[in-house]
N, C-alpha and C positions, 0 to 999 in steps of 0.2 A: 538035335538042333544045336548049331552052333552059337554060342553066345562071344561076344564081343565087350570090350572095355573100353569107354573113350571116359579121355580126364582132361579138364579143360579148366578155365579161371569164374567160367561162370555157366548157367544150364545152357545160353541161348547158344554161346560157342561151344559148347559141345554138341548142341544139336545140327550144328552150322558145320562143326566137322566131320559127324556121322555121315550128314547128307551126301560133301562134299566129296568123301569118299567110298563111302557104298551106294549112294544113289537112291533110288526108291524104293530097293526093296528092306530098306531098314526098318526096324522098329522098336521101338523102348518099350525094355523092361522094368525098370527098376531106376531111382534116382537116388544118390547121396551128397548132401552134402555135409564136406567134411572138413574141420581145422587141424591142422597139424604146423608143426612147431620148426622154427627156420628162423633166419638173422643170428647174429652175432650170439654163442653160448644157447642157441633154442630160447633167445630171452621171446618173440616174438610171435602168432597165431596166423599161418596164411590159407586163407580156404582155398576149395577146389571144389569141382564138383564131380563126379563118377557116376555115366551112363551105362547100365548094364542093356545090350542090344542083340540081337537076332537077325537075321535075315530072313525075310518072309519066304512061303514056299513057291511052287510053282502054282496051286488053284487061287492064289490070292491074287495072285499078277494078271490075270485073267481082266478084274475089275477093277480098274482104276477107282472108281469112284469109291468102291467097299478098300481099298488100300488107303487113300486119302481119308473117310471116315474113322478106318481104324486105328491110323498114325496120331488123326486130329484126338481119339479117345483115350488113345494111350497119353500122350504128351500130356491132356488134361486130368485122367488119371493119376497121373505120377507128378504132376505139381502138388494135388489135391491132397496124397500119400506122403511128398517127402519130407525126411528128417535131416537133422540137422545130428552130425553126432563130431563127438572128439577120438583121437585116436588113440587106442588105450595108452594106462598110463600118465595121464593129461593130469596134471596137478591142478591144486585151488591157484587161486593169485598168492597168497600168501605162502603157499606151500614151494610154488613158483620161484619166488624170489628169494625164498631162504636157500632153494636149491640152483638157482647161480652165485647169490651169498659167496654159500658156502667151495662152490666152481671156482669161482675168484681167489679166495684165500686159499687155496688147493695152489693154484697154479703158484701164488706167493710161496708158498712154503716149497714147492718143488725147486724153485729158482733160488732159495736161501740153503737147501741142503747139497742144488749141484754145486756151489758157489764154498762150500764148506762154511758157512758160518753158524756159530757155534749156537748152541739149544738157548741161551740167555739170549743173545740177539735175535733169534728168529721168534722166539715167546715176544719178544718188546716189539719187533716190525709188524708181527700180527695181530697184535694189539691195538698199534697204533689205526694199521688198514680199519681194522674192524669198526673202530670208531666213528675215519671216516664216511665210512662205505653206511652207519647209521644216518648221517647228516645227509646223504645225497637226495636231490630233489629232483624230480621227474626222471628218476629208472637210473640203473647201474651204468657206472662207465663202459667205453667203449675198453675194446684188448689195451690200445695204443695209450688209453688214458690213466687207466689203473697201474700201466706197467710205470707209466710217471710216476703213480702215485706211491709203486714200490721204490722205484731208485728218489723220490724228496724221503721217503722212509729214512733208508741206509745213510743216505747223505745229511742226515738230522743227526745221527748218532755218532759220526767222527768230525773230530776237531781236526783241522789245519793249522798251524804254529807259522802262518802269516810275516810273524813281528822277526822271527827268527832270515827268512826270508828274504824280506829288506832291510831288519836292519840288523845282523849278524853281530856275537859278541865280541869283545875284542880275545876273547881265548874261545874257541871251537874246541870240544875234547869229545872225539866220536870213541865212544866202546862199546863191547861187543865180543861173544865168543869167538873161538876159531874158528876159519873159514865160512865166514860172512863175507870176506871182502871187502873191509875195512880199510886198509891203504890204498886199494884203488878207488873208492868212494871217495876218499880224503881227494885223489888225485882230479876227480872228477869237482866236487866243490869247486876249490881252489881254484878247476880252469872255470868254471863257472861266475862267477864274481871276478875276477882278476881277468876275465877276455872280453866283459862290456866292455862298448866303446860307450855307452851314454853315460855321462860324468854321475848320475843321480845314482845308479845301480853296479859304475863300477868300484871295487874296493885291491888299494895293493894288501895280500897274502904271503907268509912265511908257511914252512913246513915243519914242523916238531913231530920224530917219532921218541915214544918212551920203551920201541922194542927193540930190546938189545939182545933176545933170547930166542925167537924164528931168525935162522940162516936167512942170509937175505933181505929181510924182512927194508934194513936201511939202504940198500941198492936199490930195492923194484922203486920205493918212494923218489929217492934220489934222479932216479931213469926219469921217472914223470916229472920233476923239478924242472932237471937241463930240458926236456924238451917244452915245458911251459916258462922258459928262464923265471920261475921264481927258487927262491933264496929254501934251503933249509937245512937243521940243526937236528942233534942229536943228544937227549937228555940222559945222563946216567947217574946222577945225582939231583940233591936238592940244591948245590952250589953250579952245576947248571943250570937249572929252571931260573935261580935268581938272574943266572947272565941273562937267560931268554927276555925275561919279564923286561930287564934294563933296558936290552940293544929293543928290543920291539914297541916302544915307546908310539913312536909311530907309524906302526906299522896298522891297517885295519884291522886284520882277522889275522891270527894264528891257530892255525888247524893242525891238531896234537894227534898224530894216529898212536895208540895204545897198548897195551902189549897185548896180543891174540891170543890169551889161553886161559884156563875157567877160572872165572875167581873163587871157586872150591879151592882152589891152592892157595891155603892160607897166608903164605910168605908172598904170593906176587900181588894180591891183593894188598897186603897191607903196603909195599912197597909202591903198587902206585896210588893208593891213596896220600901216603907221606908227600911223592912226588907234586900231586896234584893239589895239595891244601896249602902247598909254595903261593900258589894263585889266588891273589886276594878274591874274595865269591861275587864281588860287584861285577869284575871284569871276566867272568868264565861261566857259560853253561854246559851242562855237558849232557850230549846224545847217546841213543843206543841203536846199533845198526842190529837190521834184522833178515835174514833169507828167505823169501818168499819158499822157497825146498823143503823152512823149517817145521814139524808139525805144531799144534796148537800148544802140547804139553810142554812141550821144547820150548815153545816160545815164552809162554808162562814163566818156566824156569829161570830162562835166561834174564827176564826182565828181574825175579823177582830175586835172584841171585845181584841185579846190578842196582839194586831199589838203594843200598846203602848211600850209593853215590850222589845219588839225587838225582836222576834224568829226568828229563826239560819236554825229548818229543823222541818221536821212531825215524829212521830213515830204514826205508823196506829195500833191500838190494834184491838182485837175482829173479828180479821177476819174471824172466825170460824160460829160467828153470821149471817152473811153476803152471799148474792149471786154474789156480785159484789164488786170490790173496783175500780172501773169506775170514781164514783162518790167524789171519794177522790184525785183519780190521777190528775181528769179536775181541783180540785181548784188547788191542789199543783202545776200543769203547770201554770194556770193562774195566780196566787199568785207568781209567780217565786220562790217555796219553795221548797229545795232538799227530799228525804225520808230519814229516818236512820235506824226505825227497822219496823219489822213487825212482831207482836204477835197474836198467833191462838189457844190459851186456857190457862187454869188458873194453867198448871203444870212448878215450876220452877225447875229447868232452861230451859229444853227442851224446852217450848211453845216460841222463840223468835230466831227472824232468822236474819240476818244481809238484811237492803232491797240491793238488786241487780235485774238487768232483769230477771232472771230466777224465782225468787221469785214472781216478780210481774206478770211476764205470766203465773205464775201455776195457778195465782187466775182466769186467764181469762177466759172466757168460747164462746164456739162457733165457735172455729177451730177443722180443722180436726186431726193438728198435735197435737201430745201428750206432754204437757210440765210439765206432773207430775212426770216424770224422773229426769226434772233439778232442781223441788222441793224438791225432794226426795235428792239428790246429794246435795245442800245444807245443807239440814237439816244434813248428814251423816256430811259435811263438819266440821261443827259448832262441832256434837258429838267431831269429830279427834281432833281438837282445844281444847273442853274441856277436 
């Protein structure tokens, strides 16, 4: 005998579709109904029902009346029989929701290790989720909602340096190891403030290098000078710096690019320290530029090697290099160091964005929402500005 399987949303449509398409010589064997698990993460129960059927023989079709009799005893039969079952595996409620819980913070922590950011940050963001995700009232967030609830995480735990932004010191002193990209960042600032045209945001800019030891190092600067015509000097003493200080009176911002090599070498450290303490500390902050290329240890290092100095905030260069800048957000949270810009190629002025949230989620990767809209919106932002 051949048996047959119709699944329908309820018993009457499945017996509605039996008919329709076997006809009279149908007949029910057997009924279940069953919940199984569907909506967003299986948070959700949707039934079915499953008619197990046959086709009657040939001496049945004979008599209609004894066909009609027997269909009408079966149907009543197997209302009278059916059960209701789950499909194995079917958790409690409680058991349930611990087991998307725990789905949700899964998917957090996959998006914090593609993203490289480091074991102290992602212990702190899934923490923080965990909390929330206690407080929620009537059932778990949706994908779209929770993944907000990971990026206001991240976005909690780094600082922006704002004040730096608009209202810039009157001495800018970016350092940084070698090959970070240090003088062309200077270059990029400098057109950056100095190419508003709105009187509130823009600022006139000199150029001060104190490296007198990378070949070149005072031509590539120079190059970007003449072609943004601003003015710049070259420090090789402390009886420079004082000319600087004089002639830039008033001038807004003087942006010092520094000499690019490790301050492990005792001598050029202490020599730009001499140089830089020329600078009374009211009128000077000073930055440390960082490569998104760089790894976490690297990073660590470098910061913790430039910690004497006293750095204010990060500027992240080379993000273009880069699959992650994960790995620079965890020191700058752990380090309690704000961002200020974030550069993505070697074209000035364009390559260089002001850091804000929208900036730093563009770099993100591994959500579903798209945050290369609010990169995109920035970047335009900056153009408007310039």
């Amino acid at each position: 005998m051949k048996y047959i399987t119709i699944v329908e949303k309820d018993f009457e449509s499945a017996v509605k579709k039996a008919r329709d398409t076997y006809g009279h010589t149908i007949r029910i064997h057997s009924r279940r109904d069953v919940l199984s698990r569907g909506g967003f993460l299986w948070m959700k129960k949707k039934p079915h029902v499953e008619l197990i059927c046959y086709l009657a023989d040939a001496a049945d079709e004979k008599n209609p009346s004894i066909i009609e009799k027997i269909e009408k005893d079966e149907i009543i039969e197997s209302d009278n029989q059916k059960q209701t079952v789950e499909e194995p595996q079917m958790e409690t409620e409680g058991e349930q929701m611990h087991s998307i819980r725990e789905t949700l913070l899964e998917h957090a922590l996959n998006i914090l290790e593609e993203n490289q950011f480091s074991e102290v940050v992602s212990k702190t963001v899934l923490s923080l989720l965990k909390e929330e995700l206690k407080d929620c009232q009537g059932g778990y967030p949706s994908s779209e909602e929770f993944e907000l609830m990971i990026v206001d995480k991240i976005v909690s735990l780094i600082s922006i340096d704002h004040e730096t932004q608009i209202h810039p010191p009157h001495f800018f002193v970016l350092l940084g190891p070698t090959g970070t990209g240090k003088t062309t960042t200077i270059a990029k600032i400098g057109a950056l403030w100095s190419l508003q045209t709105a009187e509130e945001f823009h600022h006139s800019v000199k150029f001060v290098t104190l490296d007198t030891f990378r070949v070149g190092a005072y031509e590539q600067l120079a190059s970007f000078a003449d072609s943004l015509e601003i003015e710049i000097d070259l420090v090789k003493s402390e009886e420079d710096m004082y000319r600087i200080i004089e002639q830039t009176s008033n001038t807004d911002v003087v942006l010092i690019d520094t000499i690019g090599k490790s301050p492990k070498d005792k001598e050029l450290t202490v020599k730009m320290k001499t140089l830089l303490s020329v600078i009374p500390a009211d009128q000077k902050k000073l930055y440390i530029a960082i490569s998104g290329s760089m790894k976490q240890e690297d990073i660590v290092k470098s910061i913790d090697m430039y910690a004497g100095f006293g750095i204010t905030s990060i500027v992240i260069t080379k993000v273009d290099e880069t699959q992650s800048i994960g790995n620079i957000l965890s020191v700058a949270y752990e380090k309690n160091l704000p961002l200020l810009f974030i550069t993505d190629g070697q074209k000035v002025p364009s390559d260089i964005h002001k850091a804000s949230a929208a900036t730093m989620l563009s770099l993100l990767h591994g959500f579903s929402l798209d945050f290369e809209s609010l990169w995109a919106n920035q970047s335009n932002l900056l153009v408007d500005e310039g």
